[in-house]
C-alpha positions in Angstrom: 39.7 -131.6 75.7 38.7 -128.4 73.6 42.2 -126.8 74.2 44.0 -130.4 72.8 41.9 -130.6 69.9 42.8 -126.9 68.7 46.0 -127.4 69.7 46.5 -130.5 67.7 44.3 -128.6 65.3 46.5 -125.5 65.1 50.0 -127.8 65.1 49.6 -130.9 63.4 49.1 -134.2 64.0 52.8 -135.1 65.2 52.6 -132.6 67.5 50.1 -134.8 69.3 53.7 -136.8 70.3 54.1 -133.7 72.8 50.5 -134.8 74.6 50.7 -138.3 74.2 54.1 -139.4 75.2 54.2 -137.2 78.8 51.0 -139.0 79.6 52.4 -142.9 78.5 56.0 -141.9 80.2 53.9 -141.2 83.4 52.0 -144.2 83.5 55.6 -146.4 83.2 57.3 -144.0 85.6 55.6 -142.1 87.9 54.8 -138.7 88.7 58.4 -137.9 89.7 59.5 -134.9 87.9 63.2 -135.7 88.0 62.5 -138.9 85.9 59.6 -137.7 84.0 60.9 -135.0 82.0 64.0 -137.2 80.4 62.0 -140.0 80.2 58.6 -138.2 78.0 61.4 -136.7 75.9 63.2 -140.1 75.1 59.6 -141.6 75.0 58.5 -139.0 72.1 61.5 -139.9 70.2 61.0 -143.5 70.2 57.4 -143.1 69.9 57.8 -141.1 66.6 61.0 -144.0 65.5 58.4 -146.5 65.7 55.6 -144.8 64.3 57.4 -144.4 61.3 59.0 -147.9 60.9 55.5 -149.2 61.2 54.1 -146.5 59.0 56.9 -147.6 56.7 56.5 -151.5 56.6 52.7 -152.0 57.3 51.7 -151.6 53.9 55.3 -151.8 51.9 54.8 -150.0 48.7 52.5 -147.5 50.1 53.8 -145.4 53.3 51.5 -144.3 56.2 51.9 -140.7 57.7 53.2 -140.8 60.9 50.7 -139.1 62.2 48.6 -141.2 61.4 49.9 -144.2 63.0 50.6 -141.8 66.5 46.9 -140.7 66.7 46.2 -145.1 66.7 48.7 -145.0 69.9 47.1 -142.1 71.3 43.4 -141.6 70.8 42.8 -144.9 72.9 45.0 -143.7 75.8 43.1 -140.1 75.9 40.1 -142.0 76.3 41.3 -144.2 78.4 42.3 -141.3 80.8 38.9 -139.7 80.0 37.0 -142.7 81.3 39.5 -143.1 84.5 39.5 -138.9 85.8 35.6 -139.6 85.3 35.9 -142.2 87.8 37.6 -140.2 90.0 34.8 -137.2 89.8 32.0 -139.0 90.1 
């Protein structure tokens, strides 16, 4: 979790799309390579479409980053996967 957090750090907070949506497009698909790769990059982009419609139209005069509304999405799932591998270990 330390190498996410200075990556996300170090890149910004969209660039949490590139850790989030591989992980979300895995759960829908499967661990299939041939399928996952397409799918986590037509994922991202929708991800990051409807990040910023929200971030838009939420609160109408005033605009939420999208970042902002990506780390909502994705802090929950990165638990989430915390608690499960956790499971797994012990």
């Amino acid at each position: 979790m330390f190498l996410t957090a200075a990556i996300v750090s170090f890149t910004g907070v969209i660039g949490f799309v590139g850790l989030v949506a591989p992980h979300i497009a895995r759960l829908m698909v499967g661990g299939d390579h041939r399928f996952l790769i397409p799918y986590s990059a037509i994922f991202g982009g929708i991800l990051l479409l409807v990040s910023d419609t929200i971030g838009r139209t939420l609160l109408a005069p005033v605009n939420i980053p999208v970042g902002i509304v990506v780390s909502y999405l994705g802090v929950p799932l990165f638990i989430h996967l915390i608690i499960q591998n956790r499971r797994e270990y012990f």
